[in-house]
C-alpha positions in Angstrom: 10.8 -7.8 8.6 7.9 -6.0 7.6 6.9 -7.2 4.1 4.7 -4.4 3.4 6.4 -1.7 0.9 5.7 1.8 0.4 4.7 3.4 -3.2 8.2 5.0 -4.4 10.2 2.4 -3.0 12.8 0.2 -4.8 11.6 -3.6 -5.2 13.8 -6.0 -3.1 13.9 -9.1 -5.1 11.8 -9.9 -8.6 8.5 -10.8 -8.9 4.9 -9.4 -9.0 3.7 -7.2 -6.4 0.0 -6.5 -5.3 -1.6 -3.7 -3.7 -3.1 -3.7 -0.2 -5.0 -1.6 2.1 -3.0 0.3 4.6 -3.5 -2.1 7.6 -2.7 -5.0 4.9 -6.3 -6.1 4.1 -7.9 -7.0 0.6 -8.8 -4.0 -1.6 -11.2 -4.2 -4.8 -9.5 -5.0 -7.9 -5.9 -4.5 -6.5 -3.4 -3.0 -8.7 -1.1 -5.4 -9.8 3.2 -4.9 -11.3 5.8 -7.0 -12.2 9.0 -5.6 -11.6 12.8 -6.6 -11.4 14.6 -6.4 -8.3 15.8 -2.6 -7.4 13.0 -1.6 -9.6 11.0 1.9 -8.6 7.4 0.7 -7.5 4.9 2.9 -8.7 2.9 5.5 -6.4 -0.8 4.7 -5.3 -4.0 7.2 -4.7 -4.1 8.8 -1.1 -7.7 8.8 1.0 -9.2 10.5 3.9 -10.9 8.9 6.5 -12.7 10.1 9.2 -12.4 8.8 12.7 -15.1 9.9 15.5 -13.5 9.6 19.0 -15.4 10.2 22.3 -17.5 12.8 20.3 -14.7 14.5 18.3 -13.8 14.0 14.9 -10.7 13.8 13.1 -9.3 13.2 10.2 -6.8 11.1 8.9 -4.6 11.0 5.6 -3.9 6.9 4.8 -2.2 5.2 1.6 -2.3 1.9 0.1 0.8 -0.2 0.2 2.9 -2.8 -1.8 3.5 -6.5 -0.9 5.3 -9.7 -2.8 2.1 -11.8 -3.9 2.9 -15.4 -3.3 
């Protein structure tokens, strides 16, 4: 099961969730929420980043996500 959770989703049990960074690692004073289970968890700021590959560069679009703190 992946335990990571998307902004928008509904919460599948109670307790306080934490944001991460898309690939799961630590971000700088995280948001933090406490909601009830089926609650609505709330949406989080988009980024670009830019990736250089074998001389060309692209661009991607990423998004923080949700997981249960412990």
């Amino acid at each position: 099961m992946n335990p990571f959770l998307k902004p928008g989703s509904n919460a599948p049990v109670a307790g306080t969730y934490v944001e991460v960074g898309h690939g799961g690692g630590k971000v700088k004073n995280p948001e933090r929420v406490e909601l009830q289970q089926g609650g609505t968890l709330p949406d989080l700021k988009s980024y670009t980043v830019k990736i250089e590959h074998k001389g060309e560069e692209k661009t991607r679009n990423r998004q923080h996500k949700w997981i249960l703190e412990v």
